[in-house]
Residue frames relative to the residue before (quaternion, step in Angstrom):
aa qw qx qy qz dx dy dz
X 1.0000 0.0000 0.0000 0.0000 0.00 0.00 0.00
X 0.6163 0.4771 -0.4005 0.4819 4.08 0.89 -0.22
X 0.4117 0.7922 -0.3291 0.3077 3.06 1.20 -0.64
X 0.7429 0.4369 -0.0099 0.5070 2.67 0.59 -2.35
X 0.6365 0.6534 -0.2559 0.3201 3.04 0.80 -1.10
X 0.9293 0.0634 -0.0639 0.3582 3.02 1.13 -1.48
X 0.2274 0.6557 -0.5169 0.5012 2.87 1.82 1.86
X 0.9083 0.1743 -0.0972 0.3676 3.15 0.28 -1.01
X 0.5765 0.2727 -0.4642 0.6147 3.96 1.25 0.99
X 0.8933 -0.3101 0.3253 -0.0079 3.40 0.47 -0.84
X 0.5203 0.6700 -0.0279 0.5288 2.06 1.74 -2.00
X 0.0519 -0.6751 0.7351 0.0334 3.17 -2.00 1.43
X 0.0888 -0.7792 0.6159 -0.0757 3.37 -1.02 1.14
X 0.2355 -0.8403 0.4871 0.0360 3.38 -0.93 0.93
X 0.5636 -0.7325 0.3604 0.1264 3.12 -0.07 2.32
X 0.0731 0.7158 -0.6926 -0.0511 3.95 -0.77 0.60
X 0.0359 -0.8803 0.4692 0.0599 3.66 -0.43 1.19
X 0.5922 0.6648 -0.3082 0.3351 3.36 -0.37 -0.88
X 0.5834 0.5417 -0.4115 0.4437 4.08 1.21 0.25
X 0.3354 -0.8511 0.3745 0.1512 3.61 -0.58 1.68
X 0.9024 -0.1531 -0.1608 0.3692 2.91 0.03 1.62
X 0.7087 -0.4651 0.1693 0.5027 3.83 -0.59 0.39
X 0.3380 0.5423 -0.6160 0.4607 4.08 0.65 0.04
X 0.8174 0.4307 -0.3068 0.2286 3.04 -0.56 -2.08
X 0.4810 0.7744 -0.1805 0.3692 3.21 1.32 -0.96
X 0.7222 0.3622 -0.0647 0.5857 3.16 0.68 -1.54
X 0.5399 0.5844 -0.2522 0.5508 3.83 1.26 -0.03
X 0.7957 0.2295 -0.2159 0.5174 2.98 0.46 -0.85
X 0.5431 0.5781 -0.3549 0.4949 3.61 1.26 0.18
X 0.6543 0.2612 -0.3169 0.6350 3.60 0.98 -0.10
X 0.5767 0.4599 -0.4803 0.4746 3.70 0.71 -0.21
X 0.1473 -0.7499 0.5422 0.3493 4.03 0.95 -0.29
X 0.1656 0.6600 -0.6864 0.2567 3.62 0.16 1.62
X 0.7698 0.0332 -0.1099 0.6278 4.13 1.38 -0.08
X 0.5915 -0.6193 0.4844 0.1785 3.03 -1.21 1.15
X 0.8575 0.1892 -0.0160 0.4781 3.68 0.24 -0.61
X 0.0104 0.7945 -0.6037 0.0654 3.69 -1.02 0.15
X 0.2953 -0.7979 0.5089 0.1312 3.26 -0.61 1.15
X 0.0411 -0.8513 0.5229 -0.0136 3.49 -0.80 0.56
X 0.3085 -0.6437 0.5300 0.4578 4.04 -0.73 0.23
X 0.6437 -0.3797 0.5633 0.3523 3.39 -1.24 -0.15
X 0.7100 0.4377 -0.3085 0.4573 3.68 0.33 -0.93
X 0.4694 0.6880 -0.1338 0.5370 3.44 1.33 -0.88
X 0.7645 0.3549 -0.1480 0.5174 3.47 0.11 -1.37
X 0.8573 0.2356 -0.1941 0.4144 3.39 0.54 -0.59
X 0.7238 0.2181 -0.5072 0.4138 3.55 0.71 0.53
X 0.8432 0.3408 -0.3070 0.2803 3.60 0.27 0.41
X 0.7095 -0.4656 0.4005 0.3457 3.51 -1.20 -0.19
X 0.4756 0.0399 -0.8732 0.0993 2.16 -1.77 1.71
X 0.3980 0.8739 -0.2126 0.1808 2.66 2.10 -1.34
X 0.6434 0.6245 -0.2042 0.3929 3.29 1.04 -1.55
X 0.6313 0.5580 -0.0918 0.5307 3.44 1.03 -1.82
X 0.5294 0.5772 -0.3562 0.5096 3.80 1.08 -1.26
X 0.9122 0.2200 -0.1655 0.3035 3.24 -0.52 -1.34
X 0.5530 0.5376 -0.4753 0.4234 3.88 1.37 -0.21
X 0.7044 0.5510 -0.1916 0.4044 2.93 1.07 -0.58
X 0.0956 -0.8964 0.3174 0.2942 3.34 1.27 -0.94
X 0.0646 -0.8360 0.4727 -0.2712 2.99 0.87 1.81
X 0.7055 0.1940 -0.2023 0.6509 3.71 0.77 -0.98
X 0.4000 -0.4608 0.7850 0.1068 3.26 -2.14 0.34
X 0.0146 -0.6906 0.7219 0.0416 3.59 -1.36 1.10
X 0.3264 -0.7456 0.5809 -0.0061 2.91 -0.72 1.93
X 0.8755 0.0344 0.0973 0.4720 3.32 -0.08 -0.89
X 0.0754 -0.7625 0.6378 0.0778 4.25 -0.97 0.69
X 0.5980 -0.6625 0.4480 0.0535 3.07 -1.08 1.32
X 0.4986 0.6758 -0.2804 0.4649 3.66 1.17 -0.99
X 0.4987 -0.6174 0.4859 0.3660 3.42 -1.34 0.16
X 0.7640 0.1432 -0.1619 0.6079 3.66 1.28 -0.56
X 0.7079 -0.5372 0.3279 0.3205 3.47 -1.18 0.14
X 0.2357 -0.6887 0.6149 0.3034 3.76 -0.43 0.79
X 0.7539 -0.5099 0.4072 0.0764 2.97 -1.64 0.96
X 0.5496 0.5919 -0.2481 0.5349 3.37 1.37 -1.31
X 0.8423 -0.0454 -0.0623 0.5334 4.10 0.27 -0.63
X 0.2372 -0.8652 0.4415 0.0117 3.82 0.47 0.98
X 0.8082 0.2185 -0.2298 0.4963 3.56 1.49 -0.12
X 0.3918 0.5031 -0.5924 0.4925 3.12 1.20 1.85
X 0.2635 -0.7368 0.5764 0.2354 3.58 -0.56 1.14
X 0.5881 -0.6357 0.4069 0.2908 3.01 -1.68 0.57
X 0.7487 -0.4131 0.3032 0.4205 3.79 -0.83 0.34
X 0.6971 0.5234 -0.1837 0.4542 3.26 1.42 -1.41
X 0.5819 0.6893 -0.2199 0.3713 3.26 1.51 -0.47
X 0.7077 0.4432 -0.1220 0.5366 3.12 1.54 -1.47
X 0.6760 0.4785 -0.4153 0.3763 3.59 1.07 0.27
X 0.6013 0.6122 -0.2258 0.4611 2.43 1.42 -0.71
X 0.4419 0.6091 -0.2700 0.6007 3.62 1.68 -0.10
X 0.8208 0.4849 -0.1315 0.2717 2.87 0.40 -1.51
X 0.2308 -0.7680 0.4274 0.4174 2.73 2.03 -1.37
X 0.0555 0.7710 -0.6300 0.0744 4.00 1.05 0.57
X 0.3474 -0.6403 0.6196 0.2923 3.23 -1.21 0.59
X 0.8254 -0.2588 0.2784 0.4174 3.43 -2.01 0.75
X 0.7621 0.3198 -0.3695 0.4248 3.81 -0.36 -1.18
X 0.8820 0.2360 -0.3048 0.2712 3.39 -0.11 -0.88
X 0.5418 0.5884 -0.4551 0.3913 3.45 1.39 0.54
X 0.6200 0.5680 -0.2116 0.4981 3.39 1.57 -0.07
X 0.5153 0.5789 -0.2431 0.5833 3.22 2.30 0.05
X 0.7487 0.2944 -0.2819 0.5228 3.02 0.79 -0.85
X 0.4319 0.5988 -0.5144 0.4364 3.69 1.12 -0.38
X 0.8257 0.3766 -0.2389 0.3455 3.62 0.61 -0.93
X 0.5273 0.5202 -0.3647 0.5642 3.52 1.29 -0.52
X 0.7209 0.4436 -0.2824 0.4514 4.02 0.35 -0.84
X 0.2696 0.8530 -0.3786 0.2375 3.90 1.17 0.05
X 0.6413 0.4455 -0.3038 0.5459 3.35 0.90 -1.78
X 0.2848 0.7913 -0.4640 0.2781 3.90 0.67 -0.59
X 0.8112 0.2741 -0.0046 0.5165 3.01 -0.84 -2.12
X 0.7790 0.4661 -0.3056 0.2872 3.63 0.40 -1.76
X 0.3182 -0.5489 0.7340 0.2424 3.87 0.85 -0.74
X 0.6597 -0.3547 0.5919 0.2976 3.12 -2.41 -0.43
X 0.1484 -0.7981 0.5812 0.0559 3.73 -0.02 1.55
X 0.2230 -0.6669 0.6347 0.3203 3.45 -0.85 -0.29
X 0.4136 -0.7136 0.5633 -0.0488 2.75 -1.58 1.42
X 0.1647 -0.7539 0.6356 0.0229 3.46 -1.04 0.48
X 0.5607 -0.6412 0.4437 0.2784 3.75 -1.25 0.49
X 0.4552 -0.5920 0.4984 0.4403 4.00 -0.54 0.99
X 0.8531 0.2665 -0.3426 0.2895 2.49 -2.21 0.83
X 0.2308 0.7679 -0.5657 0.1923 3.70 1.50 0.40
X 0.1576 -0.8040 0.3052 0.4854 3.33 -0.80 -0.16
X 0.7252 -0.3955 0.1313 0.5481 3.88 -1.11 0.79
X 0.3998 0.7537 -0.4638 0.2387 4.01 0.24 -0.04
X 0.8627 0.3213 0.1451 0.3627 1.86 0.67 -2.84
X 0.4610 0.6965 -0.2504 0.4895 2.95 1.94 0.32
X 0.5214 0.5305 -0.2732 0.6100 3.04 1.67 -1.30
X 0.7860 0.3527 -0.2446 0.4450 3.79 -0.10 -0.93
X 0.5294 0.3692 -0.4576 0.6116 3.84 0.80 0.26
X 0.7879 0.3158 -0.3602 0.3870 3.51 0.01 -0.34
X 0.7435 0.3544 -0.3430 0.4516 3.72 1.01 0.26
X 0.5691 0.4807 -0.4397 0.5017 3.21 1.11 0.30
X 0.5400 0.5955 -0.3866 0.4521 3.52 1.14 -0.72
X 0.6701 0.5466 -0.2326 0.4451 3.66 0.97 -1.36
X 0.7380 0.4068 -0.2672 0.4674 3.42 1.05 -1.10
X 0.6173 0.4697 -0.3778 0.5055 3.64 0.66 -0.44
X 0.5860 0.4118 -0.4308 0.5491 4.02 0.65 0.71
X 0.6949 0.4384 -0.2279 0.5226 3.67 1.18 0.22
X 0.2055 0.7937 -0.3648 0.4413 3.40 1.75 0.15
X 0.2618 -0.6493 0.5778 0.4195 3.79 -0.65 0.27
X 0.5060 0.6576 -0.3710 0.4169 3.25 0.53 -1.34
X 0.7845 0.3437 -0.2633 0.4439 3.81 0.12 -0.85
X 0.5534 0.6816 -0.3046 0.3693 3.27 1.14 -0.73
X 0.6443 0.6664 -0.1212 0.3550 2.85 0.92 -2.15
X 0.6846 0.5431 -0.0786 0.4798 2.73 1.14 -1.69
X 0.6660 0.5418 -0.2635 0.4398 3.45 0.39 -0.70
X 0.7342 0.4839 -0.1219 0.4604 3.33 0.88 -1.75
X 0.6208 0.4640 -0.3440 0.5300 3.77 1.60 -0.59
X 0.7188 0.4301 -0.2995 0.4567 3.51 1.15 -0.06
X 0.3317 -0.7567 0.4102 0.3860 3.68 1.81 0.26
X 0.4152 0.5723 -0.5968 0.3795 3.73 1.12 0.86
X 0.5072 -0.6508 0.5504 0.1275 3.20 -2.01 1.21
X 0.4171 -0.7095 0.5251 0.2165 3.78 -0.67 0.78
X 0.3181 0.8326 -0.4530 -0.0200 3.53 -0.42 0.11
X 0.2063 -0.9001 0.3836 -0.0096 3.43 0.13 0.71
X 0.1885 0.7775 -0.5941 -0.0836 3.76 -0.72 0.13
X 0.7810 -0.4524 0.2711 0.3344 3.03 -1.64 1.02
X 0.8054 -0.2738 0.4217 0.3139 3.80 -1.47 -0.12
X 0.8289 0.3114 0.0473 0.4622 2.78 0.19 -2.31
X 0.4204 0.7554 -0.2917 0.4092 3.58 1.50 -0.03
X 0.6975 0.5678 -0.0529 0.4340 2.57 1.16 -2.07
X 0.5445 0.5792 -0.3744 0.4774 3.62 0.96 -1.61
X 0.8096 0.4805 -0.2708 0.2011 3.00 0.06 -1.79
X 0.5727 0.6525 -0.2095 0.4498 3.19 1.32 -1.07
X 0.7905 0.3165 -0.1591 0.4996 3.27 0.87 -1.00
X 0.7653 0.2974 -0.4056 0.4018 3.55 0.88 0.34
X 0.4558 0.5964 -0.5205 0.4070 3.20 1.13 0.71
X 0.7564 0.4510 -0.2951 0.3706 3.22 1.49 -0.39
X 0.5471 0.4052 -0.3930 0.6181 3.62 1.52 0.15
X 0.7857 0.2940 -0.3493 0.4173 3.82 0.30 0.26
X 0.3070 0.6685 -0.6009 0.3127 3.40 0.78 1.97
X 0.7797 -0.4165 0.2987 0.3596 3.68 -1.37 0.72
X 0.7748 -0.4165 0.3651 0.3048 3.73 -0.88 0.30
X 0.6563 0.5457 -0.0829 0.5143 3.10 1.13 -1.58
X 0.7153 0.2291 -0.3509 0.5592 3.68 0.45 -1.11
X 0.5393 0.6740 -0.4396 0.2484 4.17 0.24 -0.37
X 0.5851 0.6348 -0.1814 0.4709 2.96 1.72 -1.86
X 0.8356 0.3810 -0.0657 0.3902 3.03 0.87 -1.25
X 0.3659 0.4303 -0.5173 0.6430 3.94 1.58 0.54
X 0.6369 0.5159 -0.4620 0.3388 3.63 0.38 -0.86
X 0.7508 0.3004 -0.2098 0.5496 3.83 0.21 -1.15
X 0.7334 0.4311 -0.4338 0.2969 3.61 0.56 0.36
X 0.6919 0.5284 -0.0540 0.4891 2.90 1.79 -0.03
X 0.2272 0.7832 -0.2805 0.5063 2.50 2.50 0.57
C-alpha cells in the first residue's frame, strides 16, 4: 500500500522493518513506536486488537484500498479517490489499479485455459452458490468474517484489464515490486 501510495499521490513514508510478524506490529502500534499500519478490512473487523481499536477509537482510517468505500469507515476515501483529486496521471493510476487488484479480487479460483465455456459456466455457479450455503454463512458470521463475492465474468474482466496494460505500466509493477 506505500507503494501505491507513493506512485500514484506522491506520498513519502518511512519503512520501519525488522518486527516478526503482525503481533509485534500491533505492539508497536499501541506502543506508538509507528505511526501507521496497514490492515485488510476483512482483518480489521473480525479480530483483535483491531476490534478493541475501533470501539474504542484508537486507530484512524486514513486511506481504503478498494475501488469504493466500505461502509464500516465512510470518511476514509478510497485510493481511487485521491488520484483522482490529485489528478494522477494515466501511468500511475493504471499502476496502482494493478498493484491494488488482490483487493477487490480476494482468492479467485482459477481453472486451466481452454476449459470449455460450460464447464466454466458450472465452476462459476457452483463456486457462487457454495458462498450462500448456510453452513458457510454461519460459519463466516461466527468468525465476524464478511462474505463478498463477485461474479466469474467480473473476475475475467478484472483480470484482463490488468494483464493487457502498456509496456511502461508492466515495467513499472515490475521495479515496484522489486
Amino acid at each position: 500500500m506505500t507503494t501505491v501510495l507513493g506512485e500514484a499521490l506522491g506520498l513519502k513514508f518511512k519503512i520501519v522493518s525488522g518486527y516478526q510478524g503482525g503481533n509485534a506490529i500491533d505492539l508497536a502500534f499501541q506502543r506508538g513506536e509507528v505511526n501507521c499500519r496497514a490492515t485488510g478490512f476483512t482483518t480489521h473487523f473480525s479480530r483483535e486488537p483491531f476490534l478493541t481499536w475501533h470501539k474504542e477509537g484508537f486507530d484512524r482510517h486514513l486511506v481504503q484500498s478498494g475501488n469504493k468505500r466500505d461502509a464500516r469507515v465512510p470518511d476514509a476515501p478510497t485510493v481511487q479517490e485521491l488520484m483522482e483529486k490529485k489528478k494522477t496521471p494515466e501511468i500511475s493510476r493504471r499502476v496502482a489499479r494493478v498493484m491494488l487488484l488482490s483487493g477487490p479480487l480476494g482468492r479467485p479460483m482459477l481453472a486451466p485455459p481452454n476449459l470449455p465455456a460450460d464447464r466454466t459456466q458450472i465452476l462459476r455457479e457452483a463456486y457462487l452458490k457454495a458462498f450462500g450455503e448456510p453452513d458457510v454463512v454461519a460459519e463466516a458470521k461466527s468468525s465476524r468474517l464478511e462474505i463478498q463475492t463477485l461474479n466469474g465474468e467480473e473476475v475475467e474482466i478484472q483480470m484482463r484489464e490488468a494483464v493487457n496494460q502498456p509496456r511502461e505500466v508492466v515495467e513499472r509493477v515490475k521495479k515496484l515490486s522489486e
